[in-house]
N, C-alpha and C positions, 0 to 999 in steps of 0.2 A: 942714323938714317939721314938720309941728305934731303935737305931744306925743298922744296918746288917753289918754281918760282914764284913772287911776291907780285911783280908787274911785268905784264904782259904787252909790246907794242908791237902794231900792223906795221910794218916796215913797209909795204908796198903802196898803205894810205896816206903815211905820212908825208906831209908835204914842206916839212921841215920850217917849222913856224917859228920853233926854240919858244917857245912858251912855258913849257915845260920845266925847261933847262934852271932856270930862276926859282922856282918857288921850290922844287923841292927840296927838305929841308937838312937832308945829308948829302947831298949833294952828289951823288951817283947818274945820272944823265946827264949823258953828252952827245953829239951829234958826232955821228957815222963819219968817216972818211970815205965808205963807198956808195955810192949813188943807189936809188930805186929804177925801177921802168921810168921813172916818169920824170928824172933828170934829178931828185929833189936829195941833199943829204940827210937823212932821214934821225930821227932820235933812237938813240938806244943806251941800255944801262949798264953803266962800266962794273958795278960790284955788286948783283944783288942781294948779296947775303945780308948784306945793310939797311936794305929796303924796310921800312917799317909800316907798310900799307897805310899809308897815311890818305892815299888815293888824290893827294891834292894836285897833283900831273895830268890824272885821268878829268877830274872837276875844272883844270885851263885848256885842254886839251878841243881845240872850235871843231874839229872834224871827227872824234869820238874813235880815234885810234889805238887808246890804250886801256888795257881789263887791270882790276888789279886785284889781288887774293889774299887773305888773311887766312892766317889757321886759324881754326874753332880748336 
C-alpha cells in the first residue's frame, strides 16, 4: 500500500519565506523552481516518503500554509 502524503503545502499561499527549508530535520524541502500567482517561489518537498511528521515546518511556518499527517 503506498504511503499518503505526510506534509501537505498551499503552494498558492506561500509566499516563499524558506523558513521551513532549515529546520526540517531530513531535510526534504526545498523551494520550487516555478512561480505561484502571486510571483513567490514557493516551498515544496523533494521526497516524501521520508517525511517523518515531525510537523516542525508546519510550527515555523508565519502564514499557516502547510497540513501535516501522521498514521495512527
Amino acid at each position: 500500500m503506498e504511503k499518503e502524503k505526510s506534509v501537505v503545502f498551499n503552494e498558492e499561499r506561500c509566499k516563499g519565506c524558506e523558513l521551513c527549508v532549515p529546520v526540517c530535520p531530513v531535510n526534504i524541502i526545498s523551494m520550487a523552481d516555478d512561480i505561484n500567482s502571486h510571483g513567490y517561489h514557493y516551498a515544496q518537498v523533494k521526497e516524501q516518503d521520508k517525511c517523518i511528521s515531525c510537523a516542525m515546518c508546519a510550527t515555523m511556518c508565519p502564514d499557516v500554509v502547510i497540513s501535516v499527517y501522521k498514521e495512527e
